[in-house]
C-alpha positions, -999 to +999 in steps of 0.1 A: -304-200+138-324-178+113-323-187+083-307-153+069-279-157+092-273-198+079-276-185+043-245-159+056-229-188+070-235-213+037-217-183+016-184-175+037-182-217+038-184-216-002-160-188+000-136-203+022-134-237+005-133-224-030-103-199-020-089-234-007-095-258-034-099-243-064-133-265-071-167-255-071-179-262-035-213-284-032-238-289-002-226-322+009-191-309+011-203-275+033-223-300+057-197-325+064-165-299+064-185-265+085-209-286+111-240-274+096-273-291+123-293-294+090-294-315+060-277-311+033-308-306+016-313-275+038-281-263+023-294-268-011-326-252-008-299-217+010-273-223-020-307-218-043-312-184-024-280-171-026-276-179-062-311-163-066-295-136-049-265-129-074-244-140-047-231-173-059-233-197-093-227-226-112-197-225-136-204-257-150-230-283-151-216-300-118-237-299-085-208-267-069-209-234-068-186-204-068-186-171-055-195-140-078-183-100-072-212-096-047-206-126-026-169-117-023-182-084-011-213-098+010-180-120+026-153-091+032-181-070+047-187-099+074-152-095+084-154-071+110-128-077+129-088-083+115-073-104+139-037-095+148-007-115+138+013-137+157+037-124+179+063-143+156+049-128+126+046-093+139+086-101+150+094-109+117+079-078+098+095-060+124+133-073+118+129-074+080+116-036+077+140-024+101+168-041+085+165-012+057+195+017+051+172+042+033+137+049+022+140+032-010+152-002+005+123+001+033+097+005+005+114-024-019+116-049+014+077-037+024+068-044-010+086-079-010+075-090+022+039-082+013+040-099-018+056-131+004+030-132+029+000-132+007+017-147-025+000-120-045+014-090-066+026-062-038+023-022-047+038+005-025+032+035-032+062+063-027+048+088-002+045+126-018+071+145-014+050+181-004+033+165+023+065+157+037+081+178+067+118+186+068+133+168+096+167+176+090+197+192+066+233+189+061+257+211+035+290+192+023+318+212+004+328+190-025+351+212-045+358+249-051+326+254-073+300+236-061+286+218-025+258+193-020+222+196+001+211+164+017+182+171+031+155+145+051+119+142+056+098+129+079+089+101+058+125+087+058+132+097+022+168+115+019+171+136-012+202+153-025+212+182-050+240+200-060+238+238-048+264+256-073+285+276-044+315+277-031+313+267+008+341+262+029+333+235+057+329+265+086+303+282+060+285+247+058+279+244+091+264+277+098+242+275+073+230+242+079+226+248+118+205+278+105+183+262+079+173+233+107+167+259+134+143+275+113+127+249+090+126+218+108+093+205+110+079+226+083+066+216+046+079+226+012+059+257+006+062+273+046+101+274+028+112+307+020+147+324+023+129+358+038+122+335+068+161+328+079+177+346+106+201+365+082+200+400+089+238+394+114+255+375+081+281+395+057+260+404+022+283+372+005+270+350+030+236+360+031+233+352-006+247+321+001+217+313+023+194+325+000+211+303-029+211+271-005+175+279+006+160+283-028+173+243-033+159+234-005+122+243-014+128+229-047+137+199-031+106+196-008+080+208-034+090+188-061+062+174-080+083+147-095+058+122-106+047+097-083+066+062-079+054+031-069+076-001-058+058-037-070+069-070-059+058-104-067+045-100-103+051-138-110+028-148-079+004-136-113+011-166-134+008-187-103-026-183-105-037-178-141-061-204-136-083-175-116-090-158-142-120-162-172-097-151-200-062-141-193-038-125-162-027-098-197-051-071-188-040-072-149-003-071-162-010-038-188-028-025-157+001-027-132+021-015-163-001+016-161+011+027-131-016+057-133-042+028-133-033+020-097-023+057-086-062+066-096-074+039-078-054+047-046-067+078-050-101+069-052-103+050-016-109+071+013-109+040+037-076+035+060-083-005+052-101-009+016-109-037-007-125-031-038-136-063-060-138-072-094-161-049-115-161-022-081-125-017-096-128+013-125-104+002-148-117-028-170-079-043-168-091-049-130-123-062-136-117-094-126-092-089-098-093-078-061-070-049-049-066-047-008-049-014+004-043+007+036-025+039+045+008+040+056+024+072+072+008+102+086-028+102+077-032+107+038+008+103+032+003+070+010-014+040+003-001+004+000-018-033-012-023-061-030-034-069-064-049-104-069-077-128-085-110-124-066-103-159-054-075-148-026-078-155+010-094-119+020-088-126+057-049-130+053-045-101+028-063-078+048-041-087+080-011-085+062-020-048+048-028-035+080+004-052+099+028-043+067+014-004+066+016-002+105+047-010+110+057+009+079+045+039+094+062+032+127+095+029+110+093+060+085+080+080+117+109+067+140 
């Protein structure tokens, strides 16, 4: 074995027994834990290059060392692969998600799951609401002045608003059977009332379609501002320890909920993981965030927000299997 690619292995040993124990790792304990066929001097003469290196260091005056930012990074970009999960765990993400009645209580249990499985602080982001395509519309007379719109996307979210018109129940079902036939499939702004099939209606009912219509596109451009759903916030305090001063700028970060929507933003990856200072905001300087996309390409991003000392492997299958199956349920 080159000595380049033992060095490579001495670093993902020190990351994986840190991320284990919590102590600085030392050479004896790599050579008699990983199976190393050299001495433990050997090791000590590679852990002196990868400190060299920036890769690794000594916290304190003990013999062990830890992993800095760039050996985090040097690690995650050796995992090239994400294995699968378990059929029993893929089972289990797969009951719990499709256990949900709407799409806020798919993206709470996402979140909660997520934050279960890696025992770190869970984001989901809400997807937006103009990338979304109408999948389907339904009028409901609720008095003599006024009727409701529930309309769905194709992300699973199911918005309503009141429409202030008098419909009786034969006048709803027209115009919903109307409204699907000729916007089903299409996003907020290919919405426009010109584009019904309303040249055989009466003049009163006409307007009625142009009234219920005009809802509609408010409904599916609305540029509400963006939501996010974050579980496991406690798994924080859990791990205080991780951190050089205090887990209070990672809390007023995922306060700032703009803090993690820029950051989402800022990944172009379908998997990502951005470390310590890599993250812009100085409240995530010393934490790890591990996302991935969920929905129809670009719809929206979900992850992880952590110490640097997390087990990378398991957060980044857990992403991947929680967003996939995410997007299989929305799209269903």
């Amino acid at each position: 074995m080159r000595s380049d690619e033992r060095r490579l292995r001495v670093l993902q040993a020190i990351v994986e027994d840190y991320v284990y124990t919590r102590e600085p790792v030392g050479s004896k304990a790599i050579a008699e834990r990983h199976g190393f066929d050299v001495s433990s001097a050997t090791i000590r003469n590679d852990m002196a290059a990868l400190e060299e290196g920036g890769l690794i260091h000594q916290p304190h005056t003990s013999a062990g060392r830890v992993p800095t930012d760039r050996g985090y990074r040097a690690f995650v970009d050796t995992i090239s692969q994400v294995k699968p999960m378990s059929s029993a765990e893929k089972k289990a993400i797969e009951t719990w998600l499709e256990g949900a009645i709407d799409m806020d209580d798919v993206l709470i249990r996402a979140g909660r799951l997520l934050a279960q499985l890696t025992k770190q602080v869970a984001v989901v982001q809400y997807p937006n609401r103009q990338r979304n395509a109408l999948r389907h519309v339904e009028l409901v007379s609720i008095s003599d002045h006024h009727s409701i719109l529930i309309a769905i996307t194709d992300s699973g979210a199911v918005e309503q608003r009141n429409v202030d018109i008098a419909l009786s129940d034969e006048q709803a079902t027209a115009i919903s059977s109307r409204i699907n036939a000729t916007y089903t499939g299409r996003t907020g702004i290919e919405i426009s009332a010109e584009a019904v099939d309303s040249e055989n209606l009466p003049p009163l009912e006409r307007a009625m379609m142009g009234a219920v219509v005009t809802v509609l596109k408010d409904v599916m451009t609305d540029e509400a501002e963006e939501r996010l759903v974050m579980a496991g916030t406690a798994n924080l305090a859990r791990t205080n320890v991780d951190f050089a001063r205090t887990i209070t700028p990672v809390l007023e970060a995922l306060e700032e909920q703009v803090v993690l929507l820029r950051l989402f933003a800022d990944v172009g990856d379908e998997l990502a993981v951005t470390i310590g200072e890599e993250n812009k905001d100085d409240g995530l300087s010393e934490a790890s965030v591990v996302t991935s996309v969920y929905g129809k390409p670009g719809k929206a991003r979900l992850g992880i927000v952590g110490p640097t000392r997390m087990d990378y492997v398991n957060a980044m299958v857990s992403v991947r299997a929680v967003a996939r199956y995410l997007t299989r349920i929305l799209g269903s």
